[in-house]
ROVOSE-782600 format. One record per residue: y, z, x of N, C-alpha, C, CB in turn; residue in three letters. Coordinates in steps of 0.02 Angstrom, whole numbers, plus 50000, padded with zeros to 5 digits. Glycine has a CB too. Layout:
! residues N
     n.v     n.w     n.u    ca.v    ca.w    ca.u     c.v     c.w     c.u    cb.v    cb.w    cb.u   type
       Y       Z       X       Y       Z       X       Y       Z       X       Y       Z       X    ala
...
//
This chain:
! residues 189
     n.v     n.w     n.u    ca.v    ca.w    ca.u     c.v     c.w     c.u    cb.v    cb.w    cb.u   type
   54897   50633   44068   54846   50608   44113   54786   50588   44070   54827   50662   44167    unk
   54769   50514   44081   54712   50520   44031   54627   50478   44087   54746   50460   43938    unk
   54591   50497   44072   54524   50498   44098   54510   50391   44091   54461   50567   44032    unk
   54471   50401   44157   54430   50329   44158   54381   50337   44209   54476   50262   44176    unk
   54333   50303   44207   54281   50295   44224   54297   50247   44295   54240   50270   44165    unk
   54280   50256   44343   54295   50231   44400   54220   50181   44433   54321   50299   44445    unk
   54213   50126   44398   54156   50080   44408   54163   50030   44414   54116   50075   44372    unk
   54134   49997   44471   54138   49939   44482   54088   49874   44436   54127   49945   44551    unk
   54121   49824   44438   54068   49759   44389   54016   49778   44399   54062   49676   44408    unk
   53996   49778   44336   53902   49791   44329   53873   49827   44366   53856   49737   44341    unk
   53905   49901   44357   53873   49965   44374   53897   50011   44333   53882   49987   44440    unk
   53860   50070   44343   53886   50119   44297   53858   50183   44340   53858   50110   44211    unk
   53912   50221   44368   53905   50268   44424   53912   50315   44379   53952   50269   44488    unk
   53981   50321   44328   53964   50365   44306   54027   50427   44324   53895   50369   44327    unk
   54070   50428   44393   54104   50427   44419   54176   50448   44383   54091   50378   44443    unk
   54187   50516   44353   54242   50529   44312   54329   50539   44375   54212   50612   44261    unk
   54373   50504   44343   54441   50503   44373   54488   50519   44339   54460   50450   44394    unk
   54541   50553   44398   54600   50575   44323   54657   50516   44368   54643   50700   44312    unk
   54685   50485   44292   54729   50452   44322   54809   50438   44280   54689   50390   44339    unk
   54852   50459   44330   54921   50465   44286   54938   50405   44240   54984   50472   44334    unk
   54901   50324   44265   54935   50276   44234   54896   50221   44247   55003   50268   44253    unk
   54906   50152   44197   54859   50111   44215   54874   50105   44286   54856   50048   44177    unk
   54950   50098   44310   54946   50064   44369   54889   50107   44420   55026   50060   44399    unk
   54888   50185   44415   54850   50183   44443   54755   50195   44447   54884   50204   44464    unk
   54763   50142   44391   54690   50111   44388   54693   50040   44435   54666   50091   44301    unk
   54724   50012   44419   54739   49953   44452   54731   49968   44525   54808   49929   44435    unk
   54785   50007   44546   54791   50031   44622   54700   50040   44654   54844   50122   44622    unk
   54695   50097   44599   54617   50113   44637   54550   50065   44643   54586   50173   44598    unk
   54586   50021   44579   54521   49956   44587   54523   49916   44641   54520   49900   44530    unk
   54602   49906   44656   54628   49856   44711   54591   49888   44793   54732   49858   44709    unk
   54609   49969   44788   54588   50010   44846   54518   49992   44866   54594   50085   44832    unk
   54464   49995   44802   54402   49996   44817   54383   49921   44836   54364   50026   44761    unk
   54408   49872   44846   54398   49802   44882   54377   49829   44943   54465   49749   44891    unk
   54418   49883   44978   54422   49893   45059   54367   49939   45067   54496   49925   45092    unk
   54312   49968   45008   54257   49980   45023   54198   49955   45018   54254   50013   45009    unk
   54135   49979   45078   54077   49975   45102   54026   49965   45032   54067   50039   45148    unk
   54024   50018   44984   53996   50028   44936   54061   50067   44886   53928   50066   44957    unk
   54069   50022   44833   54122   50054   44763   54087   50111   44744   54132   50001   44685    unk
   54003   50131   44733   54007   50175   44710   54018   50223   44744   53972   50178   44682    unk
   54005   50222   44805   54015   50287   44853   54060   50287   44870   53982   50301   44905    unk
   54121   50256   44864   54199   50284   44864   54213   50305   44806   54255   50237   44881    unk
   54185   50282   44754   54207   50320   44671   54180   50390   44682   54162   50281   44589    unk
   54115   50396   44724   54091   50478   44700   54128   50518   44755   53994   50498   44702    unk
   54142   50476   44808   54202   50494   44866   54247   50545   44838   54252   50426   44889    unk
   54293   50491   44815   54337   50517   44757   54325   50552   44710   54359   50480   44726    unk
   54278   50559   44676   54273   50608   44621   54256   50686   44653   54210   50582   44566    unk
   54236   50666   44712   54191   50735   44749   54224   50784   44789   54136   50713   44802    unk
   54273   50736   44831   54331   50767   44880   54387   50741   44866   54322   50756   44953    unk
   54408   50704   44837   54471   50665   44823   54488   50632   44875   54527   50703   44804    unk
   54451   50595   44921   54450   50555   44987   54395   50487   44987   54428   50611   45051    unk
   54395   50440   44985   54342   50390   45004   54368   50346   45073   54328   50336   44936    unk
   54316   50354   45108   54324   50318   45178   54313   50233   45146   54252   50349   45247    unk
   54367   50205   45167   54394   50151   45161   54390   50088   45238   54464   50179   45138    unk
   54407   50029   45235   54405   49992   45297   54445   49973   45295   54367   49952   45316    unk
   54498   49952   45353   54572   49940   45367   54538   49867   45382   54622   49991   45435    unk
   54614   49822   45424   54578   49758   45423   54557   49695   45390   54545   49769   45430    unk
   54554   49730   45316   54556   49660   45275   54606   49654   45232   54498   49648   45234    unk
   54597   49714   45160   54654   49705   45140   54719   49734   45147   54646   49704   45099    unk
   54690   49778   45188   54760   49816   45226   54753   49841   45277   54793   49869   45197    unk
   54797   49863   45334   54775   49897   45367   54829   49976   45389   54755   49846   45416    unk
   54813   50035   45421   54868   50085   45426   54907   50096   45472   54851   50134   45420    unk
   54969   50140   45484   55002   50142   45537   54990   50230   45550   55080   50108   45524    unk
   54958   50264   45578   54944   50350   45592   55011   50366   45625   54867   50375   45652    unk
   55051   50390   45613   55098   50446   45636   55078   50518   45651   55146   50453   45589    unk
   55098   50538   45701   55094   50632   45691   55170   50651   45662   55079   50686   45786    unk
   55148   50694   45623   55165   50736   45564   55261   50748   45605   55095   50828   45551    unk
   55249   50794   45662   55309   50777   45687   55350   50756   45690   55314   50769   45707    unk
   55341   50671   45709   55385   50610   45689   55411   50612   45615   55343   50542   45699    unk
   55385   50617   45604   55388   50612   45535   55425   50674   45486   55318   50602   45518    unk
   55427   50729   45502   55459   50778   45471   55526   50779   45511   55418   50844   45468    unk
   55540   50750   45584   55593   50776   45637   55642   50703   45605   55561   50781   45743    unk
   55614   50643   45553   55647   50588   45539   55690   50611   45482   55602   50530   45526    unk
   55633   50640   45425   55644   50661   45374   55705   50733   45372   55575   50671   45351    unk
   55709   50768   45404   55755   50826   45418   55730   50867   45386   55824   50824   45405    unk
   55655   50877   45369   55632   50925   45350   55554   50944   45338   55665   50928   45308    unk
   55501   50995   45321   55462   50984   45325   55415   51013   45263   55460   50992   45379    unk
   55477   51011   45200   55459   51027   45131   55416   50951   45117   55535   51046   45076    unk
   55365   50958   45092   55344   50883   45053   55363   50852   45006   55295   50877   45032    unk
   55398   50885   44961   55457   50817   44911   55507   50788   44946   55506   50848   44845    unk
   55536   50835   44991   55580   50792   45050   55565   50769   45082   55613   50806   45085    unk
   55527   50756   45110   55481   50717   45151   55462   50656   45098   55411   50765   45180    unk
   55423   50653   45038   55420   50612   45015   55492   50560   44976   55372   50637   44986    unk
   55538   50594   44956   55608   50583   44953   55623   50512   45002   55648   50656   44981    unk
   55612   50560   45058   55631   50525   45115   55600   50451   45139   55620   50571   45163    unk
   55530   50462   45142   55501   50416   45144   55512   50346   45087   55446   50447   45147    unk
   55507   50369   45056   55537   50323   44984   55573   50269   45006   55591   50365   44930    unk
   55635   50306   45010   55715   50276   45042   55695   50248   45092   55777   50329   45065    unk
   55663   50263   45158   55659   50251   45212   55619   50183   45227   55637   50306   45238    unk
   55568   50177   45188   55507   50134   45178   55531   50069   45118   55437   50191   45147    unk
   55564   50078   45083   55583   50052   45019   55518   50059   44989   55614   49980   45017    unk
   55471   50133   44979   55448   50117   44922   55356   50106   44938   55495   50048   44895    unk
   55372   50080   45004   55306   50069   45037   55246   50114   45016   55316   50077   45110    unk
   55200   50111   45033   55134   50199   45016   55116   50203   45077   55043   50196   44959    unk
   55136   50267   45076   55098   50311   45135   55067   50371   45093   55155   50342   45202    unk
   55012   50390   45130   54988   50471   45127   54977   50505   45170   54940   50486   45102    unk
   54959   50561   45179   54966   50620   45210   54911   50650   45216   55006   50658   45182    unk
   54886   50646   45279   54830   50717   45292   54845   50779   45323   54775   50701   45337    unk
   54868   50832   45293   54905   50880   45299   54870   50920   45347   54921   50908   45239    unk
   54789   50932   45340   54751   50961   45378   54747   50915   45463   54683   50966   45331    unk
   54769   50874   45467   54752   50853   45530   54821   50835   45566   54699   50793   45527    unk
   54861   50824   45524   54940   50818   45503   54974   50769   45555   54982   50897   45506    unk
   54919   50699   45504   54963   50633   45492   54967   50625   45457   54960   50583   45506    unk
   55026   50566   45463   55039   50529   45404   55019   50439   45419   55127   50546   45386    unk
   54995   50397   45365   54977   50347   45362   55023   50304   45330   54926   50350   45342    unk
   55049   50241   45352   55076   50190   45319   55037   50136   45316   55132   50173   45343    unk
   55039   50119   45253   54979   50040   45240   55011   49989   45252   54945   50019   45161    unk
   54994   49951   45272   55034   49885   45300   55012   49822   45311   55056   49894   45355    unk
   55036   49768   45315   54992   49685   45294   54939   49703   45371   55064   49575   45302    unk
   54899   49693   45362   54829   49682   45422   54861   49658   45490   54764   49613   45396    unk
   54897   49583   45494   54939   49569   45520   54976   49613   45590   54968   49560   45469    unk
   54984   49648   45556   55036   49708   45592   54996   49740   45657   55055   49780   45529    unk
   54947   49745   45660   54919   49772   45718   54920   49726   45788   54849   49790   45698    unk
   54916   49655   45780   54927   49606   45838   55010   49623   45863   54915   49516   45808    unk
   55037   49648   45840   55115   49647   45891   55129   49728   45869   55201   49573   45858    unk
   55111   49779   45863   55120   49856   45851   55104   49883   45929   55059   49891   45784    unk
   55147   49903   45942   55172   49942   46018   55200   50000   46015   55223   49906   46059    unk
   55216   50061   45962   55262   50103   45953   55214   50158   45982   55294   50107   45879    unk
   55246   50184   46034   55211   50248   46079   55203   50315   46025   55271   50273   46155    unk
   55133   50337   46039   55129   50392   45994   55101   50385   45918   55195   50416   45991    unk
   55095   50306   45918   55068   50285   45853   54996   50268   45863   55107   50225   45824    unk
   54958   50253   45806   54909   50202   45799   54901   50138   45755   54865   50232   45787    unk
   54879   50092   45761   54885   50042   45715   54817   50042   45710   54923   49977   45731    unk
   54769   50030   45676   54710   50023   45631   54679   49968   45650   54725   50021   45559    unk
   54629   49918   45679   54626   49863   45671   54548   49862   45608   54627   49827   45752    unk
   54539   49811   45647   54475   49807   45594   54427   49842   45596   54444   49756   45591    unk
   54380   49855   45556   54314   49888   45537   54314   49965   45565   54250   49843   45570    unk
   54391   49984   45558   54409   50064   45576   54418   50095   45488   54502   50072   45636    unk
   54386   50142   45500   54394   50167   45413   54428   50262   45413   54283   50163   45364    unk
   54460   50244   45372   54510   50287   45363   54505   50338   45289   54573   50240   45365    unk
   54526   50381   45280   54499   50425   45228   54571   50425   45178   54472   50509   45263    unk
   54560   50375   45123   54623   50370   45080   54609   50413   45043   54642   50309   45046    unk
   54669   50454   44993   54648   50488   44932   54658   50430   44874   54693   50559   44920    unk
   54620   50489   44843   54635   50449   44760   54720   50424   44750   54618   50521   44683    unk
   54720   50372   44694   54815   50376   44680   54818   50428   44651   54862   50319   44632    unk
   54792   50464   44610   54820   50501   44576   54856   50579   44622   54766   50508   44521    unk
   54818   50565   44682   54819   50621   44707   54886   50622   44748   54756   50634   44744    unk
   54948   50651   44731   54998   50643   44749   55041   50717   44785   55023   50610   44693    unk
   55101   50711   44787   55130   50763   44822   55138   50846   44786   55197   50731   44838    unk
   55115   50839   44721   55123   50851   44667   55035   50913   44675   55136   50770   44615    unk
   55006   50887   44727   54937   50916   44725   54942   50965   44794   54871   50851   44727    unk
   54952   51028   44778   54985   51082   44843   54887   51078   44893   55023   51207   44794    unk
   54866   51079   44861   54778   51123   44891   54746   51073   44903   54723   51174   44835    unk
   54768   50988   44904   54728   50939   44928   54752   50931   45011   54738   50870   44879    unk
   54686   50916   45036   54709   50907   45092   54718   50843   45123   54679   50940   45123    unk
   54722   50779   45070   54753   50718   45096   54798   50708   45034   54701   50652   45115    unk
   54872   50666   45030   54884   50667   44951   54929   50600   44980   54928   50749   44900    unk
   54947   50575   44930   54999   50512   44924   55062   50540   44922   54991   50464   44858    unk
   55115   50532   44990   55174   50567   45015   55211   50510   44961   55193   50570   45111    unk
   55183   50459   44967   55217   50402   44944   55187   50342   44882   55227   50369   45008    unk
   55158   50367   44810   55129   50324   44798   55130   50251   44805   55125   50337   44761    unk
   55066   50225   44797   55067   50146   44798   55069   50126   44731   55004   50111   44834    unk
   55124   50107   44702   55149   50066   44651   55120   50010   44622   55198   50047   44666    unk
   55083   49955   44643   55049   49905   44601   55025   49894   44669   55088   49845   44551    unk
   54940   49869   44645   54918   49838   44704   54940   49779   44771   54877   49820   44678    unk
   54918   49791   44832   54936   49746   44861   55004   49755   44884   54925   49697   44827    unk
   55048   49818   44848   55127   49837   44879   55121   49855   44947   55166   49902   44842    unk
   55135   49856   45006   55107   49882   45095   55189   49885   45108   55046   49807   45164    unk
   55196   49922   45146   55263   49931   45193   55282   49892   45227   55266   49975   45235    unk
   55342   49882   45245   55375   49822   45289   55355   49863   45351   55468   49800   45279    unk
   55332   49833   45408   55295   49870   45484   55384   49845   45507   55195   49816   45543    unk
   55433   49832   45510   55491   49835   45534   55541   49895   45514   55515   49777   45520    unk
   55504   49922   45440   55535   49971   45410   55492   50031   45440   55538   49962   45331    unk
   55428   50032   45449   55380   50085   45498   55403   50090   45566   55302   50061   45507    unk
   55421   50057   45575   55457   50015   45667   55495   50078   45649   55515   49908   45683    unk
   55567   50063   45639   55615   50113   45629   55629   50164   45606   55643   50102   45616    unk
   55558   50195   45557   55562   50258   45555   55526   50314   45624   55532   50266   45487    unk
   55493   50272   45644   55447   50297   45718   55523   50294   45755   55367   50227   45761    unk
   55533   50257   45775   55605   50249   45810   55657   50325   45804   55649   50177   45765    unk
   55683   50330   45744   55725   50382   45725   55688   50456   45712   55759   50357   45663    unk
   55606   50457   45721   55576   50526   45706   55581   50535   45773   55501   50539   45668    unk
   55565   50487   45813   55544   50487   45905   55630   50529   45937   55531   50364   45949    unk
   55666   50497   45928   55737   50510   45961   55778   50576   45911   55787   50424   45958    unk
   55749   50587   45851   55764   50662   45816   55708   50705   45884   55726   50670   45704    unk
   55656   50706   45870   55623   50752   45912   55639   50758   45988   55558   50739   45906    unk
   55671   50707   46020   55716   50715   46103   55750   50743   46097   55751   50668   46141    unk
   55816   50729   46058   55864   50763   46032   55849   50833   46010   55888   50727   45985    unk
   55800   50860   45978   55795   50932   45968   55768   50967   46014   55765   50949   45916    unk
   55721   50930   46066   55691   50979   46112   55740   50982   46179   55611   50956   46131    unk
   55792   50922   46184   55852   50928   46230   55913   50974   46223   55878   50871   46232    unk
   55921   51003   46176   55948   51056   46151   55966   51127   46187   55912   51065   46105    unk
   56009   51130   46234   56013   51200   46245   55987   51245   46220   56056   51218   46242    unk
   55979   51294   46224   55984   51373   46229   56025   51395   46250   55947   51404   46258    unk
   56056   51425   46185   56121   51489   46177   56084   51536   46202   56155   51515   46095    unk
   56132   51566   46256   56149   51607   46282   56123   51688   46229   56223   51584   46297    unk
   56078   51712   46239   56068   51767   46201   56021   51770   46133   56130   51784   46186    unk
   56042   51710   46102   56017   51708   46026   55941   51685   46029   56064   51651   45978    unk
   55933   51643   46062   55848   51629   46094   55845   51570   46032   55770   51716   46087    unk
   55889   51540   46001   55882   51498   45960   55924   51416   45997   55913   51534   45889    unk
   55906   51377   45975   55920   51303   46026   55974   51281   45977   55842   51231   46039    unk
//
């Protein structure tokens, strides 16, 4: 892991970051477009490992509850979950707010004019959302937002047809488990 300075053109905040790789310098420079003020998402980030961000321009999110999302995944370990998501997404970035326990998919802006999936939210504009750092990944047990799914090179967003169908299959896992009998005795479904 090696150290960079997280500053935007012709400033100097000052703003120390740990970051696994250029890409994700890149990533975080690309991220800070979608903020209000760069430096106050750099000290965001340096302070809580969160900078409130704006959906809408260069990206915007898809909020899941945690539910969907672990009842898709078949589980509710976070490498499996992120595993899962991987495969599921091809790759897409999502993260995770564990404390409030959603999960976010980034997705072309686009996506919010035809997004209808019950139980979801789609993001539109000038709604701001609390991304973590990239570095801050699944890998970080005591953060309470982390990247389930890093974002790989800037500008990478999820296919919202591939979000479509994981809402789809978390939605009809969770019918399916709460439709479930009860055995007789065991008090288990």
């Amino acid at each position: 892991m090696r150290e960079e300075t997280c500053e935007p053109a012709g400033t100097s905040s000052g703003a120390v970051v740990h970051l696994r790789s250029d890409g994700d310098l890149s990533v975080a420079h690309w991220l800070l477009r979608a903020a209000d003020s760069r430096d106050t998402a750099c000290d965001e980030w340096a302070r809580q490992g969160v900078a409130l961000l704006r959906c809408g321009g260069l990206f915007t999110t898809i909020r899941i509850p945690a539910p969907i999302v672990f009842a898709a995944a078949g589980t509710e370990d976070r490498e499996g979950v992120s595993a899962y998501l991987t495969r599921a997404l091809h790759g897409g970035p999502v993260f995770a707010d564990q404390t409030a326990a959603w999960f976010y998919c980034l997705v072309p802006t686009s996506t919010c004019h035809r997004w209808s999936k019950p139980q979801t939210d789609c993001f539109g504009r000038n709604t701001y959302v609390g991304v973590p750092h990239p570095d801050c990944d699944v890998h970080h047990p005591t953060a309470r937002s982390y990247w389930s799914v890093p974002m790989d090179r800037p500008g990478d967003l999820c296919r919202p047809d591939a979000v479509a169908q994981l809402v789809d299959f978390g939605r009809l896992r969770v019918l399916e488990t709460a439709s479930e009998p009860v055995r007789a005795g065991s008090g288990q479904r």
